[in-house]
C-alpha positions as CSV (number, residue, x, y, z in Angstrom):
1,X,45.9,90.6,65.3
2,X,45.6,91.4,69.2
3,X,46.0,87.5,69.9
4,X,49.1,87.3,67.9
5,X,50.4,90.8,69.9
6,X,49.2,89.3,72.8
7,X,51.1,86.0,72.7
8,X,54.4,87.7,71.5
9,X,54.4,89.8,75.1
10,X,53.7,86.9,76.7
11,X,56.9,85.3,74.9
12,X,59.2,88.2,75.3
13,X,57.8,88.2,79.2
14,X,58.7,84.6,79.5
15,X,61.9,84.9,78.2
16,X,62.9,87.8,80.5
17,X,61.9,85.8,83.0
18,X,64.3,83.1,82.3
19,X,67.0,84.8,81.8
20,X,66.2,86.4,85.3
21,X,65.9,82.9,86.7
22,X,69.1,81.8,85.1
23,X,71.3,85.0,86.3
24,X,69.7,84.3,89.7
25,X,71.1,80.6,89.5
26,X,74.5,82.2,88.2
27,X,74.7,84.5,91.5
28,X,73.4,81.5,93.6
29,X,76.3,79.0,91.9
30,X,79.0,81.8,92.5
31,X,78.3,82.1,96.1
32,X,78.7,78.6,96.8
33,X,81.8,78.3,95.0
34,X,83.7,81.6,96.1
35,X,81.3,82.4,99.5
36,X,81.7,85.3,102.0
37,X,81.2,85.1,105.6
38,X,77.5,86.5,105.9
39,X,76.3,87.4,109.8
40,X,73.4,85.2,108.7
41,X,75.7,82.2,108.5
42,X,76.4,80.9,111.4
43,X,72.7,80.9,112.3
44,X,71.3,79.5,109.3
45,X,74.1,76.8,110.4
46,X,73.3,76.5,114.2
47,X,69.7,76.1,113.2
48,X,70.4,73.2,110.5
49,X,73.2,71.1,113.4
C-alpha cells in the first residue's frame, strides 16, 4: 500500500513538473515572438557579435 502511495506522488510530482516545464516554454516562445527591450539585451548581444 505505501509503494502504490508512494509511486502516485511521484506521478502527480512529475506531472506538475511538466506542466511547469511547458508554461516555462510558453513564456519563453512568447518572448521571442512579441519581445521587450530588456537592459540585458544589448549585452547578452555585444557579448555573442
Amino acid at each position: 500500500l505505501n509503494k502504490k502511495v508512494q509511486d502516485i506522488n511521484n506521478f502527480q510530482w512529475r506531472i506538475k513538473l511538466e506542466t511547469a516545464r511547458e508554461q516555462d516554454l510558453c513564456k519563453i516562445l512568447r518572448a521571442i515572438k512579441n519581445p521587450k527591450p530588456t537592459p540585458a539585451a544589448p549585452i547578452i548581444y555585444n557579448n555573442n557579435h
